[in-house]
C-alpha angles and dihedrals in degrees: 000000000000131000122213113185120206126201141186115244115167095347086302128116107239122191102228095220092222118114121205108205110190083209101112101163092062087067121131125233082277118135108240113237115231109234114187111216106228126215097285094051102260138129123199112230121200113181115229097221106045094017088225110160121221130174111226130202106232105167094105096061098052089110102041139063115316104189097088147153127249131204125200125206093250082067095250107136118199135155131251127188109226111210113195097184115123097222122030119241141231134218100237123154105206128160111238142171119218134170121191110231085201092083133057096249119089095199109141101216125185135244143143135271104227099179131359141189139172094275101042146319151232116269114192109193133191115184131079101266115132121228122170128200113281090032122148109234119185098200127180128192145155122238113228109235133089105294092051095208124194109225116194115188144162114220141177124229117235107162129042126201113173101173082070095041077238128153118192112213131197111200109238107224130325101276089178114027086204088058088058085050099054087048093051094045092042084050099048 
């Protein structure tokens, strides 16, 4: 299935000349581009090849595939990779103790944080506690540079993967503002 996205420009209807293929396995030894979606829902494509510039509505793939190929109007074909998050993340591994206040055991267990941003982070677990999407997790856990910071969040889950044995978390709200300046600072 292709995608053609159209914009205004001047009051006239322009054809972007950019194709989104959703056939990502067709996709060359090229080494996929990361594109970050703002706030409207729009990436901003240059072509390798010409360099042409184009804005492209991206709001009707958010649920789909975002690995994708791209071609310009000048034919070359190349894949991005589109990334939705809202805050980008970072690939920390860092000990941590969590309980899910979803459940009626208190038990703190233990995992690892395997990225984190400002607006959540990865969780890998390992033991054989049970958490479920939509779940409440207290963690607390402590960033590795010089500071050594203890971080304590609630946090919502929002993604499973339990191939990977991964929960996905979303915090919650900032309990402690100073706890949102230590991440920003730690991420930056």
């Amino acid at each position: 299935m292709d995608f053609f996205f159209a914009r205004e420009r001047n009051n006239i209807s322009e054809t972007v000349a950019i194709v989104l293929h959703l056939k990502a396995a067709n996709m060359s030894n090229q080494k996929a581009v990361q594109y970050s979606v703002s706030q409207l829902g729009t990436i901003i494509v240059m072509c390798p090849s010409c360099e042409k510039v184009r804005i492209v509505d991206v709001e009707k793939l958010k649920r789909k595939k975002h690995c994708v190929q791209v071609r310009c109007s000048c034919g070359k074909i190349f894949p991005i990779q589109i990334d939705f998050r809202q805050s980008s993340r970072k690939k920390v591994h860092l000990y941590a103790e969590y309980v899910n206040d979803s459940q009626y055991t208190r038990k703190m267990r233990t995992g690892i944080v395997a990225d984190l941003s400002l607006g959540g982070l990865a969780l890998n677990i390992y033991d054989d506690q049970v958490v479920r999407l939509h779940d409440t997790l207290r963690v607390v856990f402590r960033l590795d540079n010089q500071q050594n910071r203890e971080i304590q969040k609630r946090m919502k889950v929002v993604h499973l993967d339990s191939k990977k044995r991964r929960v996905g978390c979303k915090f919650e709200r900032a309990e402690k503002r100073n706890h949102d300046t230590m991440l920003r600072g730690y991420l930056c």
